[in-house]
N, C-alpha and C positions, 0 to 999 in steps of 0.2 A: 560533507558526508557523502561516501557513496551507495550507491545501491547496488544489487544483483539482482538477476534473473535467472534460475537454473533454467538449460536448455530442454531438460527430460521430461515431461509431461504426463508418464506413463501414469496407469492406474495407480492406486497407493502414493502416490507419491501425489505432495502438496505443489503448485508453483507458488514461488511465493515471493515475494518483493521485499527483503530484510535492511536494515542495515548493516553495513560492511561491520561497524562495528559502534555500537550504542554510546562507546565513550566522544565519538567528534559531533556527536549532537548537541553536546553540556553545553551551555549558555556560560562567559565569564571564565570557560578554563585554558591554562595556554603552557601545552607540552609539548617543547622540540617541536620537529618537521607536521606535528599531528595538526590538523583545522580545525577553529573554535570559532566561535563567536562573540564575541563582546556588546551587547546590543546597548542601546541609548537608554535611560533610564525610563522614560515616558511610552507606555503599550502606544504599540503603533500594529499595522498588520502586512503581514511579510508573504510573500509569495517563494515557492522552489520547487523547478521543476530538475529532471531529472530524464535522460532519457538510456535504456540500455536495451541495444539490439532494435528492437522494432517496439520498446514496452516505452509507453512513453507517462510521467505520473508527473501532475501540478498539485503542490500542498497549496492551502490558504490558511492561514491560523494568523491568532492574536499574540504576541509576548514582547516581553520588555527586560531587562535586566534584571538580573535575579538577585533577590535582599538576601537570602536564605538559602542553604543546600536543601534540595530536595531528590537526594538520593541516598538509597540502605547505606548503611555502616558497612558490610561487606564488598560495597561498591564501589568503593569511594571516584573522587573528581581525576581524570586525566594530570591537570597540572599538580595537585597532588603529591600522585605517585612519582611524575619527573622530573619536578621541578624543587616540589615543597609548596606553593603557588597554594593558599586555603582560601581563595576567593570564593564567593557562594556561585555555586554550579544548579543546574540542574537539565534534566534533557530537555528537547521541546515536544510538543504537542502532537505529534504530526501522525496521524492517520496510517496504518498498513495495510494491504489486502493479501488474504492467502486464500488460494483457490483448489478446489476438488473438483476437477473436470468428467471423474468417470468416465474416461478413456477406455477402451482397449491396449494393448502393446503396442499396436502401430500407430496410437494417439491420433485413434479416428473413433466416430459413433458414426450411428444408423441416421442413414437422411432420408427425408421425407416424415420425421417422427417428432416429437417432443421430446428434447434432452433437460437433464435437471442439472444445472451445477453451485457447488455449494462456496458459497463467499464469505470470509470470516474476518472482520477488521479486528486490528489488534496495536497495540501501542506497547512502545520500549517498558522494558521490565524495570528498568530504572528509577520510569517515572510513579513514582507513590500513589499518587489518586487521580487516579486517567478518567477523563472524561465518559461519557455515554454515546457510543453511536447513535443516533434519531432516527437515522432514514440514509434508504440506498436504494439507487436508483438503476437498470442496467439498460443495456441495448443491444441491440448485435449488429454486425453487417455481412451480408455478403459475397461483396465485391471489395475487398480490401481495404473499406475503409472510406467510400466514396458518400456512399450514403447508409444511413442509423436508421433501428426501427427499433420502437420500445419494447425489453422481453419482460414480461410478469415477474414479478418477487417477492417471498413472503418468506415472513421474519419468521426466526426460529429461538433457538439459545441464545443469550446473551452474544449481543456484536456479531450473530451470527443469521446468515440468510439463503434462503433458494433460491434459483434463477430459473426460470423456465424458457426456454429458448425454440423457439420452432424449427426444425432444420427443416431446410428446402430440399426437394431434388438433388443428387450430388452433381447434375446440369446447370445447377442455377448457381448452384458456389466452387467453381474448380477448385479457388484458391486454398478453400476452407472456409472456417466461420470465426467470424473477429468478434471480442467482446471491449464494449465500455462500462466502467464503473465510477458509480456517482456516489460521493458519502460524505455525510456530514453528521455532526457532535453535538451534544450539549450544550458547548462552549463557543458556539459557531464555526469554528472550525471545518474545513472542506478537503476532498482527494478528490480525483478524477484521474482514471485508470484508462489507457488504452492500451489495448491487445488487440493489431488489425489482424492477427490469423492467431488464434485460439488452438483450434484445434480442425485437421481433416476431417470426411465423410465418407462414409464407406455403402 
């Protein structure tokens, strides 16, 4: 499965960490050149990171081989469509973050102030009855990443949260200000996000 990271950061606009494409997550499905998984019948728990650019995200989650499809009629499995392949599919578990930075256009804030940014976790559309986000946890840095200081958070909408960030002097962070994201499920399930340069100071 791959990821993206759009480069654009600007106001309105979300950054956001997607799947390339929700069908190579299916557990059990296997079409052409496309990646699947076939996992072992027995929950075990599986680790995958992912890095693009400078964004770097580790999943943790629980799954096992899928008995049953657990994907809409409209959806249907990867091997499916290319094959004919009706093994039982379904996506996996895995944690997303989309972020609202409240930027300006030159994807800088005001330093020396309090920034608010908004973090919303979200799971494949695929998947039928996604779990509960529990808790998120954030941080910042800014020295690119050398050393973390904890920023405040507070829950909002469903899977959804603030981040309060304290920006320093724009002396104390040339580079800009990096965020981490900590999140974890109902299901035990985990993501940890890093973003060593967020966004400039102005």
């Amino acid at each position: 499965m791959n990821t993206r990271v759009p480069k654009d950061r600007r106001r309105g606009r979300a950054l956001t960490v997607l799947a390339a494409t929700a069908m190579l997550a299916l557990t059990g499905c296997k079409g052409g050149d496309l990646v699947s998984y076939d996992l072992p019948s027995k929950s075990a728990r599986y680790t995958f990171q992912t890095q693009t650019d400078d964004v770097r995200t580790v999943w943790e989650y629980t799954s096992a081989k899928a008995t049953k499809n657990d994907t809409p009629r409209q959806s249907p499995c990867v091997g499916e469509l290319v094959d004919g392949d009706t093994s039982a599919c379904r996506p996996e578990p895995l944690i997303f973050l989309r972020y609202d930075f409240g930027l300006d256009l030159a994807n800088t804030a005001a330093s020396g102030r309090k920034h608010e940014v908004t973090v919303v976790a979200y799971y494949q559309e695929r998947l039928t009855t996604p779990p509960q986000v529990t808790s998120l946890k954030a941080e910042a840095t800014y020295d690119g990443g050398w050393t973390w200081r904890p920023a405040a958070t507070k829950a909002g909408g469903r899977n959804t949260y603030t981040v309060t960030i304290e920006n320093p002097p724009r002396e104390q962070a040339a580079n800009g200000v990096g965020l981490r994201i900590s999140a974890s499920d109902s299901q035990g399930d985990t993501v940890r996000q890093t973003i060593p340069t967020a966004y400039g100071l102005r």
